[in-house]
N, C-alpha and C positions, 0 to 999 in steps of 0.2 A: 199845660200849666196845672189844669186839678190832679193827675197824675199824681206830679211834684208835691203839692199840698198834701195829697191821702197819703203818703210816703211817709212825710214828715211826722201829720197825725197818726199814723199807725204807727210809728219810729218812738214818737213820745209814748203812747200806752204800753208798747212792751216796755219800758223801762218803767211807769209808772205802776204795771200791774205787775212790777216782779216776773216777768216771761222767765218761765224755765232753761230754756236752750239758751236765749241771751245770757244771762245771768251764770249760766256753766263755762259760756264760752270765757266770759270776763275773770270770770274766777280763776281757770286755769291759765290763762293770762299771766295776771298774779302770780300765784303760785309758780310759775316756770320763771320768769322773770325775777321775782323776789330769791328764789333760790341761786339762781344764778351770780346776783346781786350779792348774797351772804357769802359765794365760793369765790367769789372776783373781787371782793375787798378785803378778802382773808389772805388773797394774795397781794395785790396791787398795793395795798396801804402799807406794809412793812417794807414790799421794796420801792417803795417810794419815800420812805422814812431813811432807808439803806443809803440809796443812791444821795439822798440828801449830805450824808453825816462823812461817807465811807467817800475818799480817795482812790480809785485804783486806775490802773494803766488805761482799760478802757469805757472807764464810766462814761466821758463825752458820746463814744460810738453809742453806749446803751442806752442813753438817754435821746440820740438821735432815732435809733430806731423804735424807740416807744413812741415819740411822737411824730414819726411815719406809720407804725401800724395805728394812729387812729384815724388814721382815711384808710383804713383795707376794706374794701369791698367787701359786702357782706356775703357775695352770692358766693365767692371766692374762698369767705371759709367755712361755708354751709359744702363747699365740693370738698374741699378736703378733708372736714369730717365724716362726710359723705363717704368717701374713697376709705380711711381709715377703719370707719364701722363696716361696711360695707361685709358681705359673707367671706368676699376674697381677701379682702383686707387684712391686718392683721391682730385689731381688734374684733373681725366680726365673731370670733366665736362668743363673745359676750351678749350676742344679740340683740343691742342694744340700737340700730335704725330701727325711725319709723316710732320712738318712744321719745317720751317728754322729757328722758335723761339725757337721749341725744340734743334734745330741740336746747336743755341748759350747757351742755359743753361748745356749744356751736355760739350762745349769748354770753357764753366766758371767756371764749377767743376774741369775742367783739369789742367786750366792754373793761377786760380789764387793761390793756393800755389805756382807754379813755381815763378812765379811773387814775392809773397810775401817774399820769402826764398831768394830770390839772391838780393831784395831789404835791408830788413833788415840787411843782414851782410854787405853792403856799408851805410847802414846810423846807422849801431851800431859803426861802424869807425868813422864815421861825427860826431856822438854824443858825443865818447870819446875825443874829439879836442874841440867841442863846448859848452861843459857842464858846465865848470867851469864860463864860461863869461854870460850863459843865467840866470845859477841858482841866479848869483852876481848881475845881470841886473832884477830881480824876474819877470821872465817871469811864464806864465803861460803853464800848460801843452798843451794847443789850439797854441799858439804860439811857443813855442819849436816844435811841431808838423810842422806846418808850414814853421818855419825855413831849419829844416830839409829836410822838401819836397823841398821847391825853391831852396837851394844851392844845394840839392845832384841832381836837373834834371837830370845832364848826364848819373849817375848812373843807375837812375828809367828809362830812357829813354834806356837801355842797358837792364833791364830786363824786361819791357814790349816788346824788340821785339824779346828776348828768348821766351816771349811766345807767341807770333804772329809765331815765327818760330812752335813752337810744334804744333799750336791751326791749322795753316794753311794745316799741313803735315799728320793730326789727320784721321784718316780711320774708327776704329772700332766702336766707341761712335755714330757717329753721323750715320754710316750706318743702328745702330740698331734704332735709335730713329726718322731718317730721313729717312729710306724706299728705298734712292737712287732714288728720283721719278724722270723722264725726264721731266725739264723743271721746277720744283718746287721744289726739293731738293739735286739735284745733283750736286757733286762737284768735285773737281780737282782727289782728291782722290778717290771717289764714283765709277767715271767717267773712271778712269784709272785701276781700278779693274774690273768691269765691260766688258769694249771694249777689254782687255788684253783676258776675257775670251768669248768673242764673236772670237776674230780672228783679231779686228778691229784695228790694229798695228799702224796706219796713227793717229786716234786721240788721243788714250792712248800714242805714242809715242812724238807727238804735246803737250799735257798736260803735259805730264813729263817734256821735254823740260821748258815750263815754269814754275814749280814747280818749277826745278832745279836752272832754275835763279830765282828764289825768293830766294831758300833758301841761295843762293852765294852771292845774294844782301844784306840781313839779318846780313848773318855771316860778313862780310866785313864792315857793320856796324857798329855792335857788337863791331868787332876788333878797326875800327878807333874811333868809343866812348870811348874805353878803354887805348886805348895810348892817347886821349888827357888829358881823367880824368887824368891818371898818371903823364903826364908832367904838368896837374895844377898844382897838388899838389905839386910837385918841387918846 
């Protein structure tokens, strides 16, 4: 039981004296996660705006399997990036396993169905409100597109940080494709799997710590974006 307590007291001081290695690990974190974040709603939110507006043969299918790929295993697309970078591969002449570039291609396969799926069903609502006045006003599909993106922000702004919550919390994908290197690909989660199995209770239980307020931060978010969108639309 004292064990457990000097863990926790040691867990709080590295956080509160600013630890160096904590604080790089958290950081990089971020940064992989945030960047991933900016490439996966650059994509997922316009064709989520698309799939919204646009009619075509198989948009049912495409919207079916977007929201199947947001249960894909993550370990499952950390292998197949894995396999794709890989030397033999036919991306590896880029050399890019075992980097933090891999660790965000691997948090972009994850997160942007997520993204795309909880966006779509808030601007397939925006679109049934806005449809009669755009099609009247002969907007074009570039502008309906548009429309849709700027009024529905708070939305899109709710499900990009659902998946900044996943992408941030992510372990298995980016382990296989990131290596867990000290100092170049290690992260919150990497980090905390790792020292848990070293013994090292003080920083794993420090990262957790702020894992946990990330993801409190997030969810709290999440929530106050969606009681406001609600009472807009009142």
């Amino acid at each position: 039981m004292n064990d457990l307590w000097d863990g926790f007291a040691q867990a709080f001081w590295l956080i509160v004296s600013f630890d160096g290695d904590l604080y790089e690990i958290a950081w990089r974190s971020l940064q992989v996660t945030g960047a991933a974040l900016l490439i996966a709603s650059a994509l997922a939110l316009p064709l989520a705006a698309f799939l919204a507006v646009q009619r075509f043969r198989c948009r049912r299918g495409t919207i079916a399997v977007l929201n199947a790929l947001m249960g894909l295993p993550p370990v499952v697309v950390g292998l197949v990036v894995y396999v794709l970078l890989s030397r033999s591969g036919p991306f590896g002449v880029l050399g890019l396993l075992f980097t933090p570039t891999a660790m965000i291609i691997a948090q972009v396969v994850i997160i942007v169905p997520l993204i795309a799926s909880i966006a779509h069903q808030s601007l397939r609502d925006l679109w049934a409100e806005y449809h009669d006045l755009l099609i009247s006003m002969n907007t074009t599909r570039a502008q309906r597109i548009a429309t849709l993106l700027i009024d529905g922000r708070r939305a899109l702004l709710t499900a990009a940080l659902a998946g900044f919550g996943r992408g941030v919390g992510e372990v298995g994908a980016i382990m296989i494709v990131g290596g867990n290197i000290d100092h170049v690909t290690r992260v919150m989660t990497t980090a905390i799997a790792l020292e848990t199995g070293k013994g090292n209770f003080a920083l794993a239980l420090g990262l957790g710590f702020i894992l946990i307020a990330l993801s409190v931060a997030i969810n709290l978010a999440i929530h106050a974006l969606s009681q406001t969108e609600t009472e807009g639309r009142w």
